[in-house]
Backbone as CSV, one residue per row, in Angstrom:
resi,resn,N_x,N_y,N_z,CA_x,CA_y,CA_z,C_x,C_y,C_z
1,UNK,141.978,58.158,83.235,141.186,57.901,82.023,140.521,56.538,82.096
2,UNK,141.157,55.791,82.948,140.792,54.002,82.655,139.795,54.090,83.794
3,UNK,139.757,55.051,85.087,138.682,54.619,85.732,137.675,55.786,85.430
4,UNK,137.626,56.848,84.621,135.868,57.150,84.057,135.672,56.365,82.778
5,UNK,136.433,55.497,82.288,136.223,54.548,81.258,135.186,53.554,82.258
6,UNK,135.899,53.315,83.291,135.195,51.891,83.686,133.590,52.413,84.348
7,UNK,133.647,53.996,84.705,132.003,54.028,85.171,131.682,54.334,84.080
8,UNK,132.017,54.837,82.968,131.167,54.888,81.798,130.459,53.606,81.546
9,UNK,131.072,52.323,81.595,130.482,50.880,81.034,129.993,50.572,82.269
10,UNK,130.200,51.292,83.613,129.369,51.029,84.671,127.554,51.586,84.622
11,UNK,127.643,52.780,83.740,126.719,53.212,83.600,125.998,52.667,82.687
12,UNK,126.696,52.163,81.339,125.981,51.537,80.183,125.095,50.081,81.034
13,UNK,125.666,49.507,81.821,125.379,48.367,81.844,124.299,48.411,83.163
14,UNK,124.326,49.828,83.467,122.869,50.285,84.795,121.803,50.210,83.516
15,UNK,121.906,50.641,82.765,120.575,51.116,81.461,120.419,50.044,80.603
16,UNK,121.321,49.019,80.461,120.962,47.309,79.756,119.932,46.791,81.000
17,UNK,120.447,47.015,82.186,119.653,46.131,83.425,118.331,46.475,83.197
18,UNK,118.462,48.027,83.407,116.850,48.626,83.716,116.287,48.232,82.781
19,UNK,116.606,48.528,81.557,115.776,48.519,79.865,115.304,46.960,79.993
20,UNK,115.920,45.624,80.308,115.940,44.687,80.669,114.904,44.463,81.623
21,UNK,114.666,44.747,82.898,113.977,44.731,83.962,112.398,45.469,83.564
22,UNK,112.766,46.627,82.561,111.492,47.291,82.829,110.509,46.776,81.800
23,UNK,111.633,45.413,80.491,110.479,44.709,79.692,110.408,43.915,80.196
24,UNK,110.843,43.122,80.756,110.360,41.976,81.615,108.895,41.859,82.818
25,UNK,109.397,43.196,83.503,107.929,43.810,84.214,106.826,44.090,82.932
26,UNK,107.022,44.457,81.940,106.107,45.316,81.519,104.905,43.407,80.734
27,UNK,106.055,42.589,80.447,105.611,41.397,80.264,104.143,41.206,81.296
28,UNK,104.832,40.686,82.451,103.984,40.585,83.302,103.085,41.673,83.996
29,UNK,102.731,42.722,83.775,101.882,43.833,84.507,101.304,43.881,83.267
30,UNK,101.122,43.720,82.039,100.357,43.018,81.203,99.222,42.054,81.191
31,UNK,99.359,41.139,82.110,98.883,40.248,82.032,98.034,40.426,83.260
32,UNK,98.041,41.677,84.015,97.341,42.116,85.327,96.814,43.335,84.788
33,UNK,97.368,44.043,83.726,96.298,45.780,83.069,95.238,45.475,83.292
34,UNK,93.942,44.706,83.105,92.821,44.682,83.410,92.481,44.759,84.736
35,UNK,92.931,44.079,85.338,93.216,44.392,87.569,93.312,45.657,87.511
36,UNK,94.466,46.004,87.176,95.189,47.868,87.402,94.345,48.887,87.030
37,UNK,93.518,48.200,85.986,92.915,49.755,85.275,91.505,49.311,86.207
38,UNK,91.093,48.734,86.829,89.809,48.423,87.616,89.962,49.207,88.826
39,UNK,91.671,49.118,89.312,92.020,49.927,90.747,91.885,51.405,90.450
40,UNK,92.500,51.898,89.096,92.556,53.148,89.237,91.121,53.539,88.201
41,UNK,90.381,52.952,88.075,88.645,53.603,87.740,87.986,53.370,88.860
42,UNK,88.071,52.576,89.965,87.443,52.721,90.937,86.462,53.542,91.596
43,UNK,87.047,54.919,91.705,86.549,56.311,92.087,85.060,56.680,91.449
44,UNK,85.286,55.992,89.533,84.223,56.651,89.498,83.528,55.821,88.735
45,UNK,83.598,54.240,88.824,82.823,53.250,88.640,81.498,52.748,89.862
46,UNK,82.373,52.801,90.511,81.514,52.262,91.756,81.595,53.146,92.767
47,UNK,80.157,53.335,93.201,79.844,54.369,94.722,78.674,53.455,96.141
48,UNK,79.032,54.208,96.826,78.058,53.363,98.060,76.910,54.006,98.015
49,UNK,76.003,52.913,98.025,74.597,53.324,98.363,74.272,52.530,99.666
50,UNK,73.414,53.501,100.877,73.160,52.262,101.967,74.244,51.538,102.086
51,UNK,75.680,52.067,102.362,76.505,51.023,102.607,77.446,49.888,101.578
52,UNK,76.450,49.820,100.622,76.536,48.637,100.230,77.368,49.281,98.634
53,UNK,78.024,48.291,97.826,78.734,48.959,96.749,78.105,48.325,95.729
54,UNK,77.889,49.271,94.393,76.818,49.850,93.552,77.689,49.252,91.969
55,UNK,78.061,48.691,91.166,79.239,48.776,89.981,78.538,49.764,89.283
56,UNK,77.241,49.677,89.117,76.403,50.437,87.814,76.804,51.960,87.731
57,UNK,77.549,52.537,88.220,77.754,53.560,88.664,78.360,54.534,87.439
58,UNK,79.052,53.834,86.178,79.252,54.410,85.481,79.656,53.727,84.335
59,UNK,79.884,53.447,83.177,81.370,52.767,81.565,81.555,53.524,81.406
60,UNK,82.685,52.714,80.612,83.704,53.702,79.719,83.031,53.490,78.247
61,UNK,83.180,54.157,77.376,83.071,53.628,75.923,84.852,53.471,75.185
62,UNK,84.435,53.277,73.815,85.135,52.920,72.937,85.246,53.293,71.677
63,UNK,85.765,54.552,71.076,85.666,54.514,69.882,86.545,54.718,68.782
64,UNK,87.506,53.765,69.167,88.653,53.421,68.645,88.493,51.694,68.980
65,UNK,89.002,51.163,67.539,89.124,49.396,67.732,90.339,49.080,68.535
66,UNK,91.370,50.166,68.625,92.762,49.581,69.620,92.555,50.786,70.492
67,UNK,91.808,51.232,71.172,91.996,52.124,71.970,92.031,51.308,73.320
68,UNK,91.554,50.325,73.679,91.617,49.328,75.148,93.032,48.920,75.026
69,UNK,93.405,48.214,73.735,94.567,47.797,73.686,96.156,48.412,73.962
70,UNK,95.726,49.546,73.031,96.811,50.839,73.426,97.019,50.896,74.729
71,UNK,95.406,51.249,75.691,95.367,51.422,77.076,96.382,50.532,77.799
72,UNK,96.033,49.589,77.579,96.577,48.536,78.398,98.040,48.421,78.111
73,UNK,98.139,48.629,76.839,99.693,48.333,76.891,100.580,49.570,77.663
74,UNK,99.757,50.887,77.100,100.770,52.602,78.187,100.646,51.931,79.487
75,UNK,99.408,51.371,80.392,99.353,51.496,81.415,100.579,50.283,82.031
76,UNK,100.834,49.137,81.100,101.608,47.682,81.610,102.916,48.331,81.838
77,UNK,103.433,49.781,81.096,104.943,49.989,80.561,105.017,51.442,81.964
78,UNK,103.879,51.808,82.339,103.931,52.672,83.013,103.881,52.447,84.860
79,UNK,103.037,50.706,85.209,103.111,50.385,85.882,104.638,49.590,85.900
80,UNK,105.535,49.018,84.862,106.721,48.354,84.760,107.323,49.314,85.586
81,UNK,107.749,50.950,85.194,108.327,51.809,85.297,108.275,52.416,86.629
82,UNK,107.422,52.359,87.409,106.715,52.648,88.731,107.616,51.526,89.813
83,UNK,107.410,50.335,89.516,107.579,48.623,89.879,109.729,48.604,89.822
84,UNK,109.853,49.601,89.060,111.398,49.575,88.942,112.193,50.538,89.201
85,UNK,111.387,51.173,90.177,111.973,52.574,90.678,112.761,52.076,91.819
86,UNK,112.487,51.179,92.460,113.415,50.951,93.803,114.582,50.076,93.368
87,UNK,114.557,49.548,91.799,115.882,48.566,91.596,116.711,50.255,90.968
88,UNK,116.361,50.829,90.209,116.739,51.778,90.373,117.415,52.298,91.232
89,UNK,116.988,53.159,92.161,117.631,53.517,92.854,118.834,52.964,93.915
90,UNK,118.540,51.344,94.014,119.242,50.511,94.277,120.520,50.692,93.462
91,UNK,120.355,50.495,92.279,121.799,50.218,91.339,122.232,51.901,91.826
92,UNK,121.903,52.831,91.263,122.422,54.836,91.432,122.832,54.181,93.265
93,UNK,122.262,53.676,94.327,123.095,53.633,95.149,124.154,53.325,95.220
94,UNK,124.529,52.071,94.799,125.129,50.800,94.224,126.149,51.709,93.490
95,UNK,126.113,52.341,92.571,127.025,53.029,91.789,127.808,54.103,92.902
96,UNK,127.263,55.008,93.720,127.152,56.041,94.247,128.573,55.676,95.842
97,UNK,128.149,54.389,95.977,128.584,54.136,97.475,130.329,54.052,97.224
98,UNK,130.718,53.894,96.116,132.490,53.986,96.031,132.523,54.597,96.543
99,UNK,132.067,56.350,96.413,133.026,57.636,96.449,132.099,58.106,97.424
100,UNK,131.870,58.007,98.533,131.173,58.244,99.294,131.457,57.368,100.924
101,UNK,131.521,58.740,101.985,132.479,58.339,103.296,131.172,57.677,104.077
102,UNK,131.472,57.164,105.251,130.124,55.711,106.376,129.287,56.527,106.350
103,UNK,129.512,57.849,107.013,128.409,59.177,107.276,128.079,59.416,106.342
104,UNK,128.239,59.288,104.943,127.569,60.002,103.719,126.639,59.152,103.323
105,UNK,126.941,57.894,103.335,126.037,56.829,103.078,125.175,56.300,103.837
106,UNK,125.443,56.737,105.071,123.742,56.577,106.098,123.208,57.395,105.945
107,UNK,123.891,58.753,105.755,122.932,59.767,105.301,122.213,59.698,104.076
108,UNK,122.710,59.321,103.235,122.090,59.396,101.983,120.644,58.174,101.908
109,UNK,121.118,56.850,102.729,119.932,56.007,102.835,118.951,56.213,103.457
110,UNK,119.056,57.311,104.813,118.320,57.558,105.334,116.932,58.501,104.886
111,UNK,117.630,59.725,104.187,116.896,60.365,103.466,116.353,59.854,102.483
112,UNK,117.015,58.387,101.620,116.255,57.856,100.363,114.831,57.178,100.917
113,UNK,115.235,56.613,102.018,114.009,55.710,102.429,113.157,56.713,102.770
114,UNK,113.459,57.815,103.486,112.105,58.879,104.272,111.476,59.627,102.799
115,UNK,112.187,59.698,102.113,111.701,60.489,100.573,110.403,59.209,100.200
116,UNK,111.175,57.798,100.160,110.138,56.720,99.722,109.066,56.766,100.218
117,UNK,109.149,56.761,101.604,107.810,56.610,102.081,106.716,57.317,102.497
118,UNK,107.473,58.987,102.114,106.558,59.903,102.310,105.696,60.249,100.839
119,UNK,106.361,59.728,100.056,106.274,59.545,98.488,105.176,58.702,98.611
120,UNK,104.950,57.595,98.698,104.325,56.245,98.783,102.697,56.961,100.146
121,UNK,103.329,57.255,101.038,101.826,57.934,102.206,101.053,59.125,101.298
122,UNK,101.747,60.041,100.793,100.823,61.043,100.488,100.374,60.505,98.954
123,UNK,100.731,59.636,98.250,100.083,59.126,97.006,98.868,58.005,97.512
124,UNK,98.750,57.200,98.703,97.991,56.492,98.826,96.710,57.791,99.511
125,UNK,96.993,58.931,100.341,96.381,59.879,100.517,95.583,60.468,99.351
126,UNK,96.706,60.633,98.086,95.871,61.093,97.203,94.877,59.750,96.567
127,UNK,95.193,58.870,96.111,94.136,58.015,95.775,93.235,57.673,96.470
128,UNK,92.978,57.653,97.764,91.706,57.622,98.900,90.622,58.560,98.889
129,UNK,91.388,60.390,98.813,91.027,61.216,99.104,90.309,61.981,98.371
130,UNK,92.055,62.387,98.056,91.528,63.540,96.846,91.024,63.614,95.391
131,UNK,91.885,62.119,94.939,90.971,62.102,93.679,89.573,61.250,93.291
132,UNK,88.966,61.029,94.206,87.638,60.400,94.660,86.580,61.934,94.567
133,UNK,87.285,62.923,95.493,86.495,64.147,95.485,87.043,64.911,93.994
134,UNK,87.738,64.979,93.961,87.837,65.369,92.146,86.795,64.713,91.540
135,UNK,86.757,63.717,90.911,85.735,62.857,90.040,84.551,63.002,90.571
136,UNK,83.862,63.241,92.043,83.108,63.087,92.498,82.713,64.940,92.142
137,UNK,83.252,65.622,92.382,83.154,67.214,91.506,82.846,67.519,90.153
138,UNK,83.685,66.538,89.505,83.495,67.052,87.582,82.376,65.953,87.481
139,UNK,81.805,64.634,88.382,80.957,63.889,87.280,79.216,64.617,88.024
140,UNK,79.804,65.526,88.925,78.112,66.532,89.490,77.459,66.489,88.457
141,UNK,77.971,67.495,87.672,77.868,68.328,86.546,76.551,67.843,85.760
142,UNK,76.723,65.905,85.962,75.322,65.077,84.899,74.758,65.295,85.440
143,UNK,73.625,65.255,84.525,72.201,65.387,84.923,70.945,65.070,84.017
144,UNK,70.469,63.843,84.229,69.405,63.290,83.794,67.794,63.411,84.533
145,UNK,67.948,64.418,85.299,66.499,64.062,85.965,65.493,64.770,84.578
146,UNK,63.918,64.123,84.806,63.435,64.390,83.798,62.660,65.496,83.714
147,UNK,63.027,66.486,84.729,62.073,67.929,85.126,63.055,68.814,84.536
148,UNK,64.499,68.459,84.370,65.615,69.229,83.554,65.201,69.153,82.479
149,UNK,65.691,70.759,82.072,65.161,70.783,80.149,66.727,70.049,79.515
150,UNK,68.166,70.136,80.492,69.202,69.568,80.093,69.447,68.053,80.625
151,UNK,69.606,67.391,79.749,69.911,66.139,79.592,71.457,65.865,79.742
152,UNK,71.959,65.986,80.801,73.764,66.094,80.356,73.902,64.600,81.070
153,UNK,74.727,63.766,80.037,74.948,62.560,80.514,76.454,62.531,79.990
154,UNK,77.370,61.694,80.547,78.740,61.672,80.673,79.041,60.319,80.174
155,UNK,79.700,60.629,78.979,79.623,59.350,78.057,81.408,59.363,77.982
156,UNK,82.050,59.004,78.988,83.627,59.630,79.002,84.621,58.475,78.106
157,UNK,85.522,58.565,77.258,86.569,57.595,76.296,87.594,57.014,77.694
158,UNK,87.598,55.851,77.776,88.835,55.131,78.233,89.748,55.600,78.717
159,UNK,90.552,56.013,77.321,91.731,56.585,77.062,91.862,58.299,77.745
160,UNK,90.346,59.057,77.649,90.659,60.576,78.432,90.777,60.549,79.646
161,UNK,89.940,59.265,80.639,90.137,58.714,81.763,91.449,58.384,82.345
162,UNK,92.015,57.590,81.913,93.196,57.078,81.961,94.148,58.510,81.751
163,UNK,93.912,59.333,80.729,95.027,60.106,80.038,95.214,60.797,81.652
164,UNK,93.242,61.019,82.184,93.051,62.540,83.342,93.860,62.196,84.767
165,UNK,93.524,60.379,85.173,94.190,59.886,86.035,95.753,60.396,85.930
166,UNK,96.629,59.992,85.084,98.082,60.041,84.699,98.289,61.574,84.917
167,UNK,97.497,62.732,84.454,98.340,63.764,84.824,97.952,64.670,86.014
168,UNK,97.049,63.557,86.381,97.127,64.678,87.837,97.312,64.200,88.749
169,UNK,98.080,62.424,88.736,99.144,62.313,90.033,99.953,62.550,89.428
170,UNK,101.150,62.546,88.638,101.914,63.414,87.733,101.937,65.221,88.841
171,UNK,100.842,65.718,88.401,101.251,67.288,89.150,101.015,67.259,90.253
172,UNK,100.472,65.884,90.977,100.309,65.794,92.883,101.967,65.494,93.230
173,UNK,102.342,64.932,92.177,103.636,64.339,92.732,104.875,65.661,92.323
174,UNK,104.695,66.745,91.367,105.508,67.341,91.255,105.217,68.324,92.094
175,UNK,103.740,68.685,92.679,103.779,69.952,93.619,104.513,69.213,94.892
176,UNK,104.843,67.827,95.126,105.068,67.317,96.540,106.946,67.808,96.467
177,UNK,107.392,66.891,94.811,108.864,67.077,94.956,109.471,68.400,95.231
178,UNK,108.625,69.487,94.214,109.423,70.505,94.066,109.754,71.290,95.596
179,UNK,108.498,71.187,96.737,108.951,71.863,98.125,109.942,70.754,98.640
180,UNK,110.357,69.536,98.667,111.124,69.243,99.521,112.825,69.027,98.686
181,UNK,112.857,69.744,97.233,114.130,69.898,96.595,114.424,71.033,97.120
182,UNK,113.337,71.774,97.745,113.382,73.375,98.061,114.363,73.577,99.407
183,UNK,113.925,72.430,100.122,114.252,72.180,101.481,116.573,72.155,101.281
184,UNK,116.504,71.692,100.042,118.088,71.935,100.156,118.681,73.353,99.540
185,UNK,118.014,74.125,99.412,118.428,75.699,98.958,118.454,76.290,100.376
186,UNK,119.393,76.941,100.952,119.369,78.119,101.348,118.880,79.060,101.286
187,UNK,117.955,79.646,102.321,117.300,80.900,102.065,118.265,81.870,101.436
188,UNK,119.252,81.895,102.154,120.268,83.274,100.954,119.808,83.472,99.576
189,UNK,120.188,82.106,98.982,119.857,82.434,97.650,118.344,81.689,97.062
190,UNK,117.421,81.919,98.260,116.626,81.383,97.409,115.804,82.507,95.935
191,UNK,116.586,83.973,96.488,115.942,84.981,95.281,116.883,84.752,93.873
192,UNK,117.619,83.468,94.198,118.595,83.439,92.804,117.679,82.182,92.312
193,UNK,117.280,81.315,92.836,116.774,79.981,92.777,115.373,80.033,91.844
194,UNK,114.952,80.834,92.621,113.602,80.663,92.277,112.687,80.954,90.971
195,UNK,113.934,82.088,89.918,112.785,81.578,88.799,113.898,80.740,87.893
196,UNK,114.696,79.563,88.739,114.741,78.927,87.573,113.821,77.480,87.968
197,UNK,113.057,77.596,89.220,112.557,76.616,89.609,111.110,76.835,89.310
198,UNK,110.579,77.816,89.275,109.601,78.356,88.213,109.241,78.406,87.208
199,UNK,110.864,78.528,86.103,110.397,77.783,84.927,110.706,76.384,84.582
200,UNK,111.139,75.925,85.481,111.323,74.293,85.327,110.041,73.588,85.528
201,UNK,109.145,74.392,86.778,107.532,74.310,87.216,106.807,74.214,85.686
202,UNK,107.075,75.427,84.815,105.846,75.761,84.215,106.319,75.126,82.995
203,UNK,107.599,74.228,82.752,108.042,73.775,81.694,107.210,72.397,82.290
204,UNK,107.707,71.914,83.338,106.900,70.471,83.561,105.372,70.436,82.988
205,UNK,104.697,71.667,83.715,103.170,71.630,83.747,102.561,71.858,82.151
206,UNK,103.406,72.782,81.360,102.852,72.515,80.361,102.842,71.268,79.461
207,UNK,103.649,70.278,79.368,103.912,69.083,78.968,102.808,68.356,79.679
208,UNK,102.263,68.378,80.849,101.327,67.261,81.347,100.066,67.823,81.090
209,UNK,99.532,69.388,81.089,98.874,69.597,81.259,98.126,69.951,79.631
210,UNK,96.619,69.907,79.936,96.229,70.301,78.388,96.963,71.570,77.694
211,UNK,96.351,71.713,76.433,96.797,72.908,75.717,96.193,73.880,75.529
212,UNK,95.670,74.616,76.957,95.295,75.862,77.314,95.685,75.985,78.185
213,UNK,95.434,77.498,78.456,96.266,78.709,79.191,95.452,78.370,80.411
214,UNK,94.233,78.435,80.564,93.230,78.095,81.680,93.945,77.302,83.068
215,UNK,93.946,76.243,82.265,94.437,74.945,82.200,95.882,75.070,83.637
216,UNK,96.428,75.301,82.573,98.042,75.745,83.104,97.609,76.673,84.255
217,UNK,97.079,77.825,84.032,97.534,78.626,85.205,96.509,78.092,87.043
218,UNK,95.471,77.147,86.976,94.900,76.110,87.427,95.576,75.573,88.631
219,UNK,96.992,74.982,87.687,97.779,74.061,88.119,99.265,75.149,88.947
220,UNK,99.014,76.174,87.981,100.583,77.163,88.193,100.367,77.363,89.464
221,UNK,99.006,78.253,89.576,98.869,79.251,90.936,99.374,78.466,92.288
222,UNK,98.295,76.969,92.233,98.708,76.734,93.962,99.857,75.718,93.962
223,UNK,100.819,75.111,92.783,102.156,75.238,92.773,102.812,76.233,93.293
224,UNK,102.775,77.052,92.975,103.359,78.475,93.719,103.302,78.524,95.114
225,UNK,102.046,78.718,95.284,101.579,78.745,96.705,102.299,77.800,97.337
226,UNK,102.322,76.390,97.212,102.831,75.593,97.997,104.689,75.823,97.844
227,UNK,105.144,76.117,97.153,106.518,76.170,96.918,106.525,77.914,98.153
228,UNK,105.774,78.972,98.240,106.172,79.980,98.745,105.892,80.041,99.981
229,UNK,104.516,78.413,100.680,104.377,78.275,102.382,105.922,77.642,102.505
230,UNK,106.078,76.740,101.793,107.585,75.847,102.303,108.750,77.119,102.628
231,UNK,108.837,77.898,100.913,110.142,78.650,101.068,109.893,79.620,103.524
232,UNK,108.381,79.635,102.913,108.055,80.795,104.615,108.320,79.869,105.773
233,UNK,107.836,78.389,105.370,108.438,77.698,106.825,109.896,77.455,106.969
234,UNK,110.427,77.085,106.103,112.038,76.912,105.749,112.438,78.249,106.615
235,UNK,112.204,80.181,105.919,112.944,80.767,106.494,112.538,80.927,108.121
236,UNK,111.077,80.992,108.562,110.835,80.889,110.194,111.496,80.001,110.900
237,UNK,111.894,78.995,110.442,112.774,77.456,110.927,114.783,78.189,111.441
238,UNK,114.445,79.332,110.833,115.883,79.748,111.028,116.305,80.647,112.192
């Protein structure tokens, strides 16, 4: 009783640190939100012409008096939260390494670090890549030339920018986790597995994703897909 007493206050005092750590970050990544939100508008502020880089390329508007402010503050608490994932996982190690034999714990670091950094490569992939050609897809669409009878100009809010950024590395990062959680199921049961990992899928996606059906099934289909090449390489691997 006295030693799950003592990880109980072992645990209380992991969630004083973090809660601790993640206002303290959020202090300072505050005082850089204007930097941060410049890195992640990038894509579709500024484009190359001849080489050379262009800013005029697009604003944001405003039509809300705290809508920058709001911005800045989700984005300071969201970059804190990002910034405190490795003390994190540090302490859950830290907690973890009592009850745990030499071999369990190289194993376990080994896989934490290869999770990190494949985590960290395919997110700098996606910010290079793919969501450059996203934005570079939905902002086609304008069109001001003056032989058009349509005038479509893209007058986009801050805040829908910011909101569009957030949930679709959000579902880059959950189509990445969910195949390599996959990787520890057994094909045996992966016909027991799989629709509860399906609706855990479509429980995530509806929470990030707008509130249509469209929308969702968008995001559902090549979730799937990618969860059913893994489950096919997993069983050929056998």
């Amino acid at each position: 009783m006295l030693t799950i007493q003592n990880y109980t206050k072992e645990i209380k005092y992991l969630f004083v640190y973090l809660i601790i750590s993640i206002t303290l970050t959020t202090l300072i990544t505050y005082t850089y939100s204007y930097e941060i939100l410049y890195v992640i508008s990038k894509p579709i502020i500024i484009e190359k012409i001849d080489g050379a880089l262009n800013n005029n390329k697009f604003s944001f508007i405003l039509t809300d008096l705290f809508e920058a402010f709001k911005t800045y503050i989700i984005l300071s608490i969201i970059s804190s939260i990002i910034l405190n994932i490795p003390f994190l996982i540090w302490n859950i190690w830290k907690f973890l390494i009592k009850g745990l034999y030499i071999y369990e714990n190289k194993i376990l670091v080994k896989l934490t670090l290869l999770f990190m950094f494949f985590l960290i490569i395919m997110n700098i992939l996606f910010y290079k890549t793919l969501f450059p050609v996203i934005i570079n897809f939905l902002t086609q669409f304008e069109n001001t030339a003056e032989y058009n009878p349509f005038n479509l100009q893209l007058q986009l809010k801050l805040r829908e920018y910011f909101n569009i950024f957030i949930k679709l590395i959000l579902i880059y990062n959950c189509m990445l986790i969910f195949p390599l959680i996959l990787v520890f199921f057994k094909n045996i049961k992966w016909i027991y597995y799989k629709k509860y990992i399906y609706l855990i899928l479509l429980i995530t996606l509806s929470i990030i994703t707008p509130p249509d059906i469209l929308s969702l099934l968008l995001l559902m289909i090549p979730s799937i897909i990618v969860l059913e090449i893994t489950h096919l390489i997993k069983k050929m691997s056998y």
